[in-house]
N, C-alpha and C positions, 0 to 999 in steps of 0.2 A: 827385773820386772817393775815398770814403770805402775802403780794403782791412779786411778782420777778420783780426787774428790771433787763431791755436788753441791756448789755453796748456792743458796740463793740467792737473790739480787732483789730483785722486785715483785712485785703484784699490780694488777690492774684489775677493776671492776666497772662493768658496765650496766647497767637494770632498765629493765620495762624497753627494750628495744621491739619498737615496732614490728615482726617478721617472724614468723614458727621459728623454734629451734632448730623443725629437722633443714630447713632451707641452711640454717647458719652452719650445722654440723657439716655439712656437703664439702665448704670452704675451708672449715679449721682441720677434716682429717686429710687436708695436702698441706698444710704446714707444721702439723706437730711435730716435735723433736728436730726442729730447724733452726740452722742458724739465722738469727733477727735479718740480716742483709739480705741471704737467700730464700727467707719468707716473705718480704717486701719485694722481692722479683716476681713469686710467685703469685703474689697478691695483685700486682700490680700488674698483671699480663690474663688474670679471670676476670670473665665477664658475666658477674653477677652481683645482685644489690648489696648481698651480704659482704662482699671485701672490704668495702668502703667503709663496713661497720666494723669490722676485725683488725684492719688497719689501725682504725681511730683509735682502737683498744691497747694493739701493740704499743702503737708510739706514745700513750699514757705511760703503760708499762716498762717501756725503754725511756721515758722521761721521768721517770721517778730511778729509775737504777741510775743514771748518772749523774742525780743527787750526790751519791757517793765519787769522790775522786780517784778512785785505786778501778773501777769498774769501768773497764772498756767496751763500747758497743758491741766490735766486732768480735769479742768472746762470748756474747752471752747468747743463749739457745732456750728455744722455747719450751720448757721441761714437766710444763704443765697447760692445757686451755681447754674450756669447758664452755660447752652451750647449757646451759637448765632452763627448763620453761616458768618462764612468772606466771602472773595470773591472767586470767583468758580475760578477755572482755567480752561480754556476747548481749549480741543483738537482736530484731526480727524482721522479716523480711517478711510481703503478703505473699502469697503461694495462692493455687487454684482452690477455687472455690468454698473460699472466703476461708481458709486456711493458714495457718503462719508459720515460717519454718525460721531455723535459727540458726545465726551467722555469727562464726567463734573468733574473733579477732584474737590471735596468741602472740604471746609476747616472749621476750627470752632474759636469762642473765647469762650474759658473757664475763667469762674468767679468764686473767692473763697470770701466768708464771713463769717469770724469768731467771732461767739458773747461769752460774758460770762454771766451768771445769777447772778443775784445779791438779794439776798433775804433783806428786808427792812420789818420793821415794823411799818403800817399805824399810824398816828396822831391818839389819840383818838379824836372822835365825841365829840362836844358842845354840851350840853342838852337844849332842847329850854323850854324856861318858858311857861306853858300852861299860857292865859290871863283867867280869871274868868271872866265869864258874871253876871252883876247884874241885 
């Protein structure tokens, strides 16, 4: 029985990105737990604002793991990514009669985490002495 170990490789952060989280969240839960290649297909074939912004995050985060020279791209998988909302910025807008209503500009933090698998082969098991009863 083959165990994986979860090394991690990278991190990526992105702040104050123009655009709600929940728009950004739409795009990162079709790539989590993806391999970087097959998320860069996936990204690369949606048609919305938020890829372009995800993307730009990945390939920070896939540009700093091969920093290191033991870390291959195509091993590493996306083991963590997070939309969190920053801070709103809000505005005012006139409304009827002579009214003002308010207009929330929201912003997001994007997080990238990049793991690589590592496959390892368990210690064999001790064999325990049965004790004999007399």
């Amino acid at each position: 029985m083959v165990k994986e170990k979860i090394i991690l490789a990278s991190k990526a952060h992105t702040k104050y990105l123009r655009i709600s989280p929940r728009k950004v969240r739409q795009v990162i839960d079709l790539v989590r737990g993806e391999e970087v290649p097959k998320a860069f297909s996936i990204l690369g074939s949606l048609n919305k604002r938020a890829t372009r912004l995800v993307q730009k995050t990945l390939k920070s985060a896939l540009s700093n793991a091969q920093q290191n020279p033991e870390v291959k791209a195509d091993e590493l998988f996306i083991s963590k990514i997070n939309a969190d909302s920053g801070p709103t910025l809000k505005r005012f807008r006139a409304a009827a009669m002579g009214r003002a209503t308010m207009i929330r500009h929201r912003t997001t933090h994007l997080f990238v985490e990049l793991s690589k698998k590592e496959k390892s082969m368990p210690k064999p098991k001790k064999k325990n002495k049965v004790k004999k009863r007399k």
